[in-house]
SERO-270158 format. One line per field, with one value per residue (C-alpha): residue number from 1; residue in three letters; chain; x, y, z. Coordinates in nm, 3 decimals, decimal comma, padded with zeros to 5 digits, always signed. Each point is the difference from the previous one (the first is absolute). Layout:
<pts>
i [NUM;...] $
aa [Ala;...] $
ch [A;...] $
xx [X;...] $
yy [Y;...] $
zz [Z;...] $
</pts>
This chain:
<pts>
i [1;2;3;4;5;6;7;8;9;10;11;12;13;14;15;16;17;18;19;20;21;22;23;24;25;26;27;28;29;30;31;32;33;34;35;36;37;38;39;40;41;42;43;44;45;46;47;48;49;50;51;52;53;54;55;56;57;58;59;60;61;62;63;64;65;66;67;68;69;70;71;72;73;74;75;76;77;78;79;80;81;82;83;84;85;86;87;88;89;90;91;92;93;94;95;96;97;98;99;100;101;102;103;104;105;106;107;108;109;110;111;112;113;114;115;116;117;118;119;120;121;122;123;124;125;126;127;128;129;130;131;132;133;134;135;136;137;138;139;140;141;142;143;144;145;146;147;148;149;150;151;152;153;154;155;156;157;158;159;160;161;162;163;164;165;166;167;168;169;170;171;172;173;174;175;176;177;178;179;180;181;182;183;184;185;186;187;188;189;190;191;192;193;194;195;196;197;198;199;200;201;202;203;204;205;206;207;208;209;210;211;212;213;214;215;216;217;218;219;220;221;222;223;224;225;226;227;228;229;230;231;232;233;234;235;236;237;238;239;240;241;242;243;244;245;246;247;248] $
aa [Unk;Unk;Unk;Unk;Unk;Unk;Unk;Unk;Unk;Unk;Unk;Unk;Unk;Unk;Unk;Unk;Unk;Unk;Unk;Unk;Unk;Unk;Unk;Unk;Unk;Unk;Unk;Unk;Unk;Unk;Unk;Unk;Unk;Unk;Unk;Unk;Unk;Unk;Unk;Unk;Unk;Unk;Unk;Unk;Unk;Unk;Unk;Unk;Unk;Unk;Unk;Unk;Unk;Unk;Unk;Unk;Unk;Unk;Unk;Unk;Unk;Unk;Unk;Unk;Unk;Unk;Unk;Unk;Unk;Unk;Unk;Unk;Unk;Unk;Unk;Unk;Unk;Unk;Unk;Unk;Unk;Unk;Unk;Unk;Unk;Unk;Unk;Unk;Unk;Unk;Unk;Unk;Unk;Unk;Unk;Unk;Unk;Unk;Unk;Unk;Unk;Unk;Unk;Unk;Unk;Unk;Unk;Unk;Unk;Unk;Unk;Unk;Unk;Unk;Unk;Unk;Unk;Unk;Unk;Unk;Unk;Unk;Unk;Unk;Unk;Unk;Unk;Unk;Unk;Unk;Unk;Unk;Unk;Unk;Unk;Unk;Unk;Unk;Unk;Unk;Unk;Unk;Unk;Unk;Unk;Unk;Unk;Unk;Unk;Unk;Unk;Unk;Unk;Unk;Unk;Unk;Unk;Unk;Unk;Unk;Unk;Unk;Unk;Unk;Unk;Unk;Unk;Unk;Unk;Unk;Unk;Unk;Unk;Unk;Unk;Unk;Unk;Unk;Unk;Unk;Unk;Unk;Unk;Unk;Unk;Unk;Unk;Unk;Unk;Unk;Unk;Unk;Unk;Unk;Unk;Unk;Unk;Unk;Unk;Unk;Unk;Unk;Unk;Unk;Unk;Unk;Unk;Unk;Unk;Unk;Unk;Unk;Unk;Unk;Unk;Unk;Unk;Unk;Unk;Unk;Unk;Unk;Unk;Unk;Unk;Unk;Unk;Unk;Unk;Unk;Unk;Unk;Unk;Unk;Unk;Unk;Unk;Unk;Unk;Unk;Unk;Unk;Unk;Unk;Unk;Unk;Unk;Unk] $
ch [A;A;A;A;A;A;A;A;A;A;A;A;A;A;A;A;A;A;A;A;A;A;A;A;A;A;A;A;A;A;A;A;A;A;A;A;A;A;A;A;A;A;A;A;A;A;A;A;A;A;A;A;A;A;A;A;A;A;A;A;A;A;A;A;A;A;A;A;A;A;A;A;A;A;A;A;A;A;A;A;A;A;A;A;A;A;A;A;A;A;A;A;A;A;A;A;A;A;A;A;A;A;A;A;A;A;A;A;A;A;A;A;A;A;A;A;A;A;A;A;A;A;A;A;A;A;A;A;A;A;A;A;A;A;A;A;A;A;A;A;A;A;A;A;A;A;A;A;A;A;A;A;A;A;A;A;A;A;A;A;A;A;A;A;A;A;A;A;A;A;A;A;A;A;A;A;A;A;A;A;A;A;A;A;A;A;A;A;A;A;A;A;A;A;A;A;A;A;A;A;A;A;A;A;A;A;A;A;A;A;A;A;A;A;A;A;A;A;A;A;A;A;A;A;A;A;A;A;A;A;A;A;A;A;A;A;A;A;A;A;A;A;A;A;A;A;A;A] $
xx [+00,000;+00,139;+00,036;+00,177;-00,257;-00,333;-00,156;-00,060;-00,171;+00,169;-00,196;+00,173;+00,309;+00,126;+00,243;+00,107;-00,075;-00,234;+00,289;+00,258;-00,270;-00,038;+00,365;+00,068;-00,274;+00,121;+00,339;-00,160;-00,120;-00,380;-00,215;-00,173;-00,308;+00,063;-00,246;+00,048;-00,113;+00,295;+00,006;+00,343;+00,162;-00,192;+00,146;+00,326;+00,004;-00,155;+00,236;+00,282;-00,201;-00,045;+00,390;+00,070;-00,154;-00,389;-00,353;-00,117;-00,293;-00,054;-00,405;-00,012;-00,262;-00,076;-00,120;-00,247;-00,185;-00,224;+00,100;+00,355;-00,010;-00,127;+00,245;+00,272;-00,188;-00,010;+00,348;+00,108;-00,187;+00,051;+00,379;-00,070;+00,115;-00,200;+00,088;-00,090;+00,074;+00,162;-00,187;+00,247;-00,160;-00,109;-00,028;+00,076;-00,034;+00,242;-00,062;-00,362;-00,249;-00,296;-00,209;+00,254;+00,039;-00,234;-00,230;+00,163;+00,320;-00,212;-00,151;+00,353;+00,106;-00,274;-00,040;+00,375;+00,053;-00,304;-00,240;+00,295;+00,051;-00,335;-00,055;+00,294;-00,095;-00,348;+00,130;+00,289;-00,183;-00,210;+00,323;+00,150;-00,231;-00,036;+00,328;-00,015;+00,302;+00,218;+00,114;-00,163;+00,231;-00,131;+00,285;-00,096;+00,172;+00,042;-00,227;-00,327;+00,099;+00,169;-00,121;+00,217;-00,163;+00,001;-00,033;-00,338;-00,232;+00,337;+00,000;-00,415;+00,070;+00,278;-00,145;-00,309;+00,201;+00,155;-00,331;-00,083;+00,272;-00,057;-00,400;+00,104;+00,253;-00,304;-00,260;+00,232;+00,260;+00,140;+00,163;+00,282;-00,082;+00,216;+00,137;+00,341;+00,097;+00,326;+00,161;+00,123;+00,076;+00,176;-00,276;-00,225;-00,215;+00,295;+00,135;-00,372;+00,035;+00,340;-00,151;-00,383;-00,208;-00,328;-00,068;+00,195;+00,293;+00,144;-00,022;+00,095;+00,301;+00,200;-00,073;+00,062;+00,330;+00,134;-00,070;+00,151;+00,290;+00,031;+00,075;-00,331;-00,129;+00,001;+00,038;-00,278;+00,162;+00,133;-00,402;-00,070;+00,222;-00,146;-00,339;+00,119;+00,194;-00,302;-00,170;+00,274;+00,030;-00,330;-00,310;-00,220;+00,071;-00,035;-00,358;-00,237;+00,304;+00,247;+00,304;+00,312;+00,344;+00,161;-00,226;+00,218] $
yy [+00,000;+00,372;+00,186;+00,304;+00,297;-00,208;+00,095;-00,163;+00,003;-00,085;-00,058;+00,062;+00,185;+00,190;-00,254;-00,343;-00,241;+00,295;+00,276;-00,256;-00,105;+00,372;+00,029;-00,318;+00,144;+00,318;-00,150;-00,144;+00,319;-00,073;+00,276;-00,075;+00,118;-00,049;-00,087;-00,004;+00,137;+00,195;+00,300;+00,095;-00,334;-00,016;+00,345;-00,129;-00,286;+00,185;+00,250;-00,259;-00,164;+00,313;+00,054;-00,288;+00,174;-00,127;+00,143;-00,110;+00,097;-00,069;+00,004;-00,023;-00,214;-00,404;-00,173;-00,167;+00,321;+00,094;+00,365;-00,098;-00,281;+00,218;+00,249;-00,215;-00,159;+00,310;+00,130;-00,294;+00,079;+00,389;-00,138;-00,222;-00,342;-00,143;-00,383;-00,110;-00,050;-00,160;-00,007;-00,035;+00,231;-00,264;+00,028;-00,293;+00,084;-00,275;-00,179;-00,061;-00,279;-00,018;+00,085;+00,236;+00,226;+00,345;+00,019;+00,358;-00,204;-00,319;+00,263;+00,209;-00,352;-00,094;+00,338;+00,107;-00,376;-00,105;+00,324;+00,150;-00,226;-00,010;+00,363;+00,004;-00,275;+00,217;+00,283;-00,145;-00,278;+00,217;+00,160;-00,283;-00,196;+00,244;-00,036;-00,338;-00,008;+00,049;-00,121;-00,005;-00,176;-00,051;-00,097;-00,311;-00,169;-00,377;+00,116;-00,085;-00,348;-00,020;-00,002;+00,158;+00,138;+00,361;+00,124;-00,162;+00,214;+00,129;-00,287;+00,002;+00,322;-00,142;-00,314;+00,215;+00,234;-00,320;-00,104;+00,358;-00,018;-00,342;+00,092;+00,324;-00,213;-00,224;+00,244;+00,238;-00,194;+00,276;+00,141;-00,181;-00,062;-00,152;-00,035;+00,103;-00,154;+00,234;-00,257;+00,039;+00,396;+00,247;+00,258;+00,114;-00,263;-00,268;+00,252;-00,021;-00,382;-00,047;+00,216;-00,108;+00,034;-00,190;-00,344;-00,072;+00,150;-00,350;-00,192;+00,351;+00,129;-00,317;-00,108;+00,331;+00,107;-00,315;+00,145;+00,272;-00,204;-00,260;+00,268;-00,101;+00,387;+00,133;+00,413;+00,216;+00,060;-00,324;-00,151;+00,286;-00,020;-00,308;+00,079;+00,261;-00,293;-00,216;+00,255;+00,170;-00,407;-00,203;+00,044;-00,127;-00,335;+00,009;+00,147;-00,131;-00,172;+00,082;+00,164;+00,014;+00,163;-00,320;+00,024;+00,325] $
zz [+00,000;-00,091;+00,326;-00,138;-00,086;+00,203;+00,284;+00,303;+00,316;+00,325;+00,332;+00,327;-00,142;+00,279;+00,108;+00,013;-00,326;-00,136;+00,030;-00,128;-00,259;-00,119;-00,035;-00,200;-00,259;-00,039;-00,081;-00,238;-00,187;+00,128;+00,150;+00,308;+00,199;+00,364;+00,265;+00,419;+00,315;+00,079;-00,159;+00,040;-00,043;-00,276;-00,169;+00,078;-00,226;-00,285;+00,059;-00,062;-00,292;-00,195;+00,056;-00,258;-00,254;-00,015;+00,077;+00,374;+00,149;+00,411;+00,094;+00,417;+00,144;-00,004;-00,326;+00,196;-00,012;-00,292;-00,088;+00,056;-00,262;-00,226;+00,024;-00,018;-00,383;-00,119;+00,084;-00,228;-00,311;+00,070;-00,020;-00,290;-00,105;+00,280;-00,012;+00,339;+00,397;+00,281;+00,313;+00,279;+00,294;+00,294;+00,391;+00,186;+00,369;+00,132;+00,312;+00,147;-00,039;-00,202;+00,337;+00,141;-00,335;-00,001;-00,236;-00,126;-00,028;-00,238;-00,213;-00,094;-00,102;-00,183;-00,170;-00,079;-00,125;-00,194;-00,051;-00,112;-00,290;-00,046;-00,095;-00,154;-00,210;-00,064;-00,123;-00,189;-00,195;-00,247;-00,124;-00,002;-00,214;-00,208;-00,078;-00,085;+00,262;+00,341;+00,312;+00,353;+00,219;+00,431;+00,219;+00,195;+00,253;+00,161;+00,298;-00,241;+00,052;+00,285;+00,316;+00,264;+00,331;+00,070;-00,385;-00,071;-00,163;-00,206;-00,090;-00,104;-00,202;-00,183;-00,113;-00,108;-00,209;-00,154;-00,049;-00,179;-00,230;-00,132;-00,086;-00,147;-00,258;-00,061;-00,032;-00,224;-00,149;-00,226;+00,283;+00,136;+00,374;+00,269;+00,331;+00,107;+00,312;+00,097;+00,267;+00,352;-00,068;+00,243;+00,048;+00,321;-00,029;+00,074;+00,268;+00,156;-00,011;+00,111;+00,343;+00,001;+00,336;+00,027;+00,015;-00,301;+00,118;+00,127;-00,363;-00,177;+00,151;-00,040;-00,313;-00,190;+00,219;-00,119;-00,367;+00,076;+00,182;-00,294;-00,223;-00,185;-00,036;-00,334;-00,004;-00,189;-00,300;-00,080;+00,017;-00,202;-00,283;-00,039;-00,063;-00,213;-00,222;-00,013;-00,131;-00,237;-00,111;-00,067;+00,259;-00,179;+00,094;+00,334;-00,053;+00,265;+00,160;+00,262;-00,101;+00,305;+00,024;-00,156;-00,336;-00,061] $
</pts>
């Protein structure tokens, strides 16, 4: 797929995979359209995009919410070239149970994760199809099939989204749609792990110190320079599938 000269959406670009993400594409001569909560952060990474020489756009606020979708659709084809998006943005909210989670802490997971990708995924589509073309790429993760205690309903929202992705390359096949799993990554979400409270804590803490210990921890930009070769290479045939670091 050409990357130089398109446009893409990325989701959660104010740091971690999403920063390193928006990096890897500008490199690549593609203009990007960033989304985040973090305002700042968020103008900081454009700021750096736009410094290698391509358009990039930064819309504040979370995908999962209407107007904000919207906005970020119609940066893309103000931009032009639109070809697509990567959905990245995700809250995990590492160490309770199930019981002991708050529900304002289940629905940022379930709305940053899958309603994100879902209105994304709305407002993309038309252009899309229209097109007869593009990309929408949702970065899974093991936890939608592994059960591990203290990041349950992560865990839920991720094997939804996976879910998502896989009707949206059935319903619409002429967009390629898949799932990027990014492996064990060195971002705030493993930091939260590596030091989870809760009833989780106990199974948590070990098992992903000894990630980090076993020198198992990939950094940001090397997860995101593969997605970015997968998708300068041939996507299209992991559509509906599961792509990982090691396809790149």
């Amino acid at each position: 797929m050409k990357l130089k000269g398109q446009t893409f959406i990325i989701t959660g670009a104010s740091r971690g995979i999403g920063a390193a993400l928006t990096m890897e594409f500008a490199k690549a001569g593609a203009n990007v359209v960033l989304g985040a909560r973090n305002k700042g952060a968020l103008e900081r990474v454009r700021e750096a995009a736009k410094g290698l020489g391509v358009e990039a756009v930064a819309v504040a606020g979370s995908a999962a919410d209407d107007g904000v979708a919207q906005q970020l659709v119609k940066a893309a084809k103000v931009i032009g070239n639109f070809a697509g998006f990567v959905h990245n943005a995700g809250i995990l909210n590492a160490g309770p149970l199930v019981v002991e989670l708050p529900e304002a802490q289940y629905d940022e997971i379930l709305e940053s994760n899958l309603k994100g990708g879902y209105q994304l995924a709305r407002y993309s589509y038309p252009n899309l199809r229209r097109q007869q073309g593009g990309v929408a790429v949702f970065l899974g993760s093991g936890a939608a099939e592994h059960h591990i205690p203290g990041m349950g309903i992560y865990g839920v929202a991720k094997a939804a989204e996976e879910y998502l992705a896989r009707q949206l390359a059935l319903e619409v096949p002429e967009v390629t749609c898949f799932i990027y799993r990014p492996g064990i990554v060195e971002t705030d979400m493993q930091r939260q792990l590596r030091e989870a409270e809760g009833g989780g804590a106990t199974a948590l803490r070990p098992l992903f110190q000894g990630y980090k210990a076993q020198g198992r921890v990939l950094s940001p930009e090397q997860s995101a320079r593969a997605l970015v070769r997968i998708l300068g290479g041939e996507p299209r045939k992991f559509h509906g599938k599961i792509a990982t670091y090691s396809d790149a």
